[in-house]
C-alpha positions in Angstrom: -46.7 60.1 -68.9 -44.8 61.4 -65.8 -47.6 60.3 -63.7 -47.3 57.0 -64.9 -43.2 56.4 -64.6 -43.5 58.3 -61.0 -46.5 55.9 -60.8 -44.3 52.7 -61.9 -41.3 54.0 -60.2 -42.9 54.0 -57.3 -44.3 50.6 -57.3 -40.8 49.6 -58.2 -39.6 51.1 -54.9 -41.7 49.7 -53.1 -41.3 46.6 -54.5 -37.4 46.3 -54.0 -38.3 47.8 -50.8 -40.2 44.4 -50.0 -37.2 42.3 -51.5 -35.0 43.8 -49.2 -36.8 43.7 -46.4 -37.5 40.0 -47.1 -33.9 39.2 -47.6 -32.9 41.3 -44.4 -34.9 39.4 -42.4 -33.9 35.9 -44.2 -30.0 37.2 -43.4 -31.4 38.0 -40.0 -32.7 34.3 -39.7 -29.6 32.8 -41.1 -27.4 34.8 -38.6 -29.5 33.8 -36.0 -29.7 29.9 -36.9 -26.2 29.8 -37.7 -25.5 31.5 -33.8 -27.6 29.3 -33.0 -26.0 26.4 -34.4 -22.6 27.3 -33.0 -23.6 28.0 -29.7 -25.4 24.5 -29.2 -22.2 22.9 -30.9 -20.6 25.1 -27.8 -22.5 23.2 -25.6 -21.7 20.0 -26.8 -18.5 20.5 -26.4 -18.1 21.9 -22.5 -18.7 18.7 -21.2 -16.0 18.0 -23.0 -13.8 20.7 -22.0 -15.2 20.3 -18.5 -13.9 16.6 -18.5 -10.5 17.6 -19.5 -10.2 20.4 -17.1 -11.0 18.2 -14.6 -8.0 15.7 -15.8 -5.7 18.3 -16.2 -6.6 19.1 -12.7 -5.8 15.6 -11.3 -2.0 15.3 -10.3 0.3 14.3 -12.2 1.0 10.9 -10.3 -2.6 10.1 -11.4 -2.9 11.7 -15.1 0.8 9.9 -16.2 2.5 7.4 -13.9 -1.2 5.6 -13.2 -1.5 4.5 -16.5 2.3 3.4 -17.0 1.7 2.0 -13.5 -1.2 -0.2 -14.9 0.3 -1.2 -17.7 3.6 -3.0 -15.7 0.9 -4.4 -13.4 -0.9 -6.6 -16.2 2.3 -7.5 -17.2 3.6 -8.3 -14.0 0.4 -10.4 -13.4 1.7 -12.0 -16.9 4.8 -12.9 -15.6 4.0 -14.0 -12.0 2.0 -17.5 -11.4 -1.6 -17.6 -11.8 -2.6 -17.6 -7.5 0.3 -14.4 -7.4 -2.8 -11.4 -6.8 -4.6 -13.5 -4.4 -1.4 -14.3 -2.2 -0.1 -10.8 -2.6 -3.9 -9.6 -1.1 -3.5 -11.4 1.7 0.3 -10.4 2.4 -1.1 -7.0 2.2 -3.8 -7.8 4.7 -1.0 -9.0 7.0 0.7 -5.9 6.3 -2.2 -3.9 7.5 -3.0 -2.6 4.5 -0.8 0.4 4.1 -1.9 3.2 2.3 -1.1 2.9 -1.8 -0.3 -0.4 -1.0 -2.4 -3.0 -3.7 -1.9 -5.7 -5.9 -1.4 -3.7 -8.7 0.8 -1.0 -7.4 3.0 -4.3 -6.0 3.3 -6.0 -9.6 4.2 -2.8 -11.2 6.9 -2.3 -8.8 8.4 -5.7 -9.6 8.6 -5.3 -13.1 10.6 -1.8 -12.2 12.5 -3.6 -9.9 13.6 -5.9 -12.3 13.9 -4.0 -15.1 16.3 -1.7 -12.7 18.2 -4.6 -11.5 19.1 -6.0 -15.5 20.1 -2.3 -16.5 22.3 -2.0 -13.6 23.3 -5.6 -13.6 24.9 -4.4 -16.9 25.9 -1.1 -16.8 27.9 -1.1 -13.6 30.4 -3.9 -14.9 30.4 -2.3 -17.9 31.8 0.8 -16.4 34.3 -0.8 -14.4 35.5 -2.5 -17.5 34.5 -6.2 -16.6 33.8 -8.6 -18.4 31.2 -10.6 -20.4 31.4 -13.4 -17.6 31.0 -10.6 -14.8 28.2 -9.0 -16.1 26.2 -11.8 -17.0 27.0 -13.0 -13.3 25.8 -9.7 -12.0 22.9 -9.5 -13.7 21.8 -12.5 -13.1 22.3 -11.7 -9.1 20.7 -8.2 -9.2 17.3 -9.0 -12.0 15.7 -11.7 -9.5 16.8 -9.1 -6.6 14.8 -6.0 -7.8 12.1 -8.2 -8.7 11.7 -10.0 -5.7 12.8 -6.8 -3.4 8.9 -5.3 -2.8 7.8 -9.2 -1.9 10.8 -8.3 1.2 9.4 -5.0 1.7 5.7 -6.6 2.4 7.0 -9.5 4.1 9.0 -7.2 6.4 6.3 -5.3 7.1 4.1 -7.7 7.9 6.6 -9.4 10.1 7.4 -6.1 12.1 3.5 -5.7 12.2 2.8 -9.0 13.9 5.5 -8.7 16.1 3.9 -5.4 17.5 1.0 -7.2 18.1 2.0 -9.8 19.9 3.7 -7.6 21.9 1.2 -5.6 22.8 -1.6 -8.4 22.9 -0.9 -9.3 27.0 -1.2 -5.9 28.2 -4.4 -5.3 25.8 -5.8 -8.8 27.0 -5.2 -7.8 30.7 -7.5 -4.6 29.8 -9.9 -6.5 28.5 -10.1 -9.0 31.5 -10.5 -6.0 33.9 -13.1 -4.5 32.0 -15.0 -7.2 31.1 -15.1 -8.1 35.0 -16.2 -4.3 36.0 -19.5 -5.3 34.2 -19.1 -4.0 31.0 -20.1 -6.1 27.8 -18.0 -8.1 25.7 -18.7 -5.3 22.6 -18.1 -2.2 25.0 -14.7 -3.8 26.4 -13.8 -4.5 23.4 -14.4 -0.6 22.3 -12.6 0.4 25.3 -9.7 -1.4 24.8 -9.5 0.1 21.0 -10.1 3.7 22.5 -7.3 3.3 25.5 -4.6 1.7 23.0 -2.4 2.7 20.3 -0.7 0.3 17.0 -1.9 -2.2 14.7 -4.3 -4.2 17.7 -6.3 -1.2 18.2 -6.9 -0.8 14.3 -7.6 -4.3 14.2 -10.1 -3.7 17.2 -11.9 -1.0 15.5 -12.2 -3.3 12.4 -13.7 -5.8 14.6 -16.2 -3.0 16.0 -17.0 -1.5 12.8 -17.4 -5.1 11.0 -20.3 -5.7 13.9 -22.0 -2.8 14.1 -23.0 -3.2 9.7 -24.4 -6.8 10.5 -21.2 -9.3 10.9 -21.4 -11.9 13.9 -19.0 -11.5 16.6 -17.6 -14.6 15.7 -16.8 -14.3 12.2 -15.8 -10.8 13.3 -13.0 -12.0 15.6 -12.3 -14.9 12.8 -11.6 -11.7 10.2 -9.1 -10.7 12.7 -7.0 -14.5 12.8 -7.4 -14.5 8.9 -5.4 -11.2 8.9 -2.8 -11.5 11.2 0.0 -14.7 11.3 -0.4 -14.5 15.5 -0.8 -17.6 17.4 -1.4 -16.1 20.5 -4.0 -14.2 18.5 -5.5 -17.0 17.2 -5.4 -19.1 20.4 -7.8 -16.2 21.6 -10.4 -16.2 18.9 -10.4 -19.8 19.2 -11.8 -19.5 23.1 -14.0 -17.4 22.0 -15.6 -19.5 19.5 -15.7 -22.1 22.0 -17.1 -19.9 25.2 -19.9 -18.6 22.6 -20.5 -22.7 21.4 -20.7 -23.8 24.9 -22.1 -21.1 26.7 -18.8 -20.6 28.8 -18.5 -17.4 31.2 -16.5 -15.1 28.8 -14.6 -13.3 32.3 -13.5 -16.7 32.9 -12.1 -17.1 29.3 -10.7 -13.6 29.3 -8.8 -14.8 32.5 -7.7 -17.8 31.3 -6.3 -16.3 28.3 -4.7 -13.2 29.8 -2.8 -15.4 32.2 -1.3 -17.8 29.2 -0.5 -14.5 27.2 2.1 -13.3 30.3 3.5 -16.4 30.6 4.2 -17.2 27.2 5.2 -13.5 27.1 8.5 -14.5 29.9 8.5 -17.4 28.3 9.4 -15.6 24.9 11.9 -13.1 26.6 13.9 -16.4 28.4 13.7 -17.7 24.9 15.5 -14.5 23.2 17.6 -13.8 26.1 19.0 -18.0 25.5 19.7 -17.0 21.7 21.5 -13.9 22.5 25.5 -15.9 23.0 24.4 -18.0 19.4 24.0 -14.2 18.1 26.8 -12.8 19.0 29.3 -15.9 18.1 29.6 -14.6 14.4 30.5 -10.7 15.0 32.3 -12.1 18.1 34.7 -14.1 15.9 34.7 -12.4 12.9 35.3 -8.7 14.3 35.8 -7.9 17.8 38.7 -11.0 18.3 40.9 -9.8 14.8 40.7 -5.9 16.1 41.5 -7.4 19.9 44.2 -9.2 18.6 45.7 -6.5 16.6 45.5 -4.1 19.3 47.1 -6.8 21.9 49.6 -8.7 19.4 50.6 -5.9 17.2 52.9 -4.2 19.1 54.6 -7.5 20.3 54.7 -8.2 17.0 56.4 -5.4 15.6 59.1 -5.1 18.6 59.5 -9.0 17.8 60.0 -7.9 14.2 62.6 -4.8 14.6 64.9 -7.6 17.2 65.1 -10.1 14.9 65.7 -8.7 11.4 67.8 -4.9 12.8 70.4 -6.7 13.7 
């Protein structure tokens, strides 16, 4: 009887020792799937972490004002005339296409402008106790002001750019000439006048170089050039080209031609602004150096005259 409860006993033990080991090994699995499970849920997620490291990396220009930035721009473009991006493209290309400087950025910029203009259009007269007529009057001044004042900005600097330019296109096209006369080609000229000059014409050079060496024709090249710039001069240039490279013309002779027109249209320009200057200087002639001359002269006349007539 002893043998056979040790016997059962032990077949019991054994048995539970099975159950166990089964169930150990089941936890085991579990444990390991659900590891398993979390770790591949891990890796789903680091790209996503990864993605918004990287945007918390980005500056803070980029991360907040760029999309507040794009917002004003679509509704800039919804205020503004259909045609408004493309002519704001090419003012840009006038301006040399500063850097940050696009259509988008430009429109945004209005819409601040304005929206800065109405608030202090209203709060300044409002401070200095005016009145409803006097606010209304300077807002209406100072809201088409702030939204037209990057429009002056580009146009400026587009003005100030062309102006350099054609300043600096005689002395560029005299390079050129000499160059082009050494026995140089047109092409490597051309590079050595961008190499041995400074401002927006030796940009615009480079431009010229790089747009030929991926394919462009010389011509439509140099075209480029006339589309981006408002410079007669400039233009009068490209357009002997075209025509030397139609008809086969010597371009030394061209080159010539044109650097001799450029230095006298060059004195021609200074006689012109040299001619202006008395029309110039009429208005702060009249309107401040004669009062303060006369006060300087008159005053003291005046007052003696003043003191003799009512002292006594």
């Amino acid at each position: 009887m002893t043998e056979q409860l040790l016997l059962v006993g032990g077949v019991i033990a054994i048995f539970a020792s099975i159950v166990g080991l089964i169930m150990a090994l089941g936890a085991t699995a579990s444990d390991r799937q659900q590891v398993n499970r979390s770790l591949a849920a891990l890796d789903a997620l680091s790209p996503r972490r990864d993605e918004v490291r990287r945007e918390l990396d980005r500056p803070f220009v980029e991360r907040v004002l760029g999309p507040v930035l794009r917002r004003l721009s679509r509704f800039g473009g919804q205020l503004s005339p259909r045609d408004e991006a493309s002519k704001l493209r090419h003012r840009i290309d006038l301006a040399g296409n500063p850097t940050g400087w696009d259509v988008e950025r430009i429109l945004a910029f209005k819409v601040i402008g304005l929206v800065c203009g109405v608030a202090i259009g209203i709060a300044v007269p409002l401070a200095l106790s005016g009145g409803l007529a006097v606010t209304a009057g300077v807002t209406v001044l100072l809201g088409p002001l702030g939204y037209f004042a990057p429009d002056l900005v580009l146009y400026q600097t587009a003005y100030n750019r062309n102006e350099r330019i054609r300043r600096d296109l005689p002395d560029s096209m005299d390079l050129l000439t000499i160059s082009v006369e050494a026995g140089l080609p047109f092409d490597a000229a051309l590079s050595q006048v961008a190499r041995n000059t400074q401002g927006p014409l030796a940009e615009e050079l480079f431009r010229v170089l790089q747009e030929m060496q991926i394919g462009l024709a010389r011509i439509d090249a140099l075209r480029a050039v006339a589309d981006r710039t408002n410079v007669a001069e400039l233009r009068g240039f490209v357009t002997a080209m075209v025509q030397a490279d139609t008809f086969g013309i010597p371009v030394a002779n061209v080159l010539r031609v044109q650097a001799r027109d450029l230095r006298v249209k060059r004195s021609q320009r200074a006689e012109e602004m040299a001619q202006k200057v008395p029309v110039k200087i009429l208005f702060p002639l009249i309107f401040c150096i004669l009062p303060a001359l006369f006060i300087v002269v008159m005053g003291p006349a005046a007052i003696s005259a003043y003191h003799s007539l009512f002292n006594h």
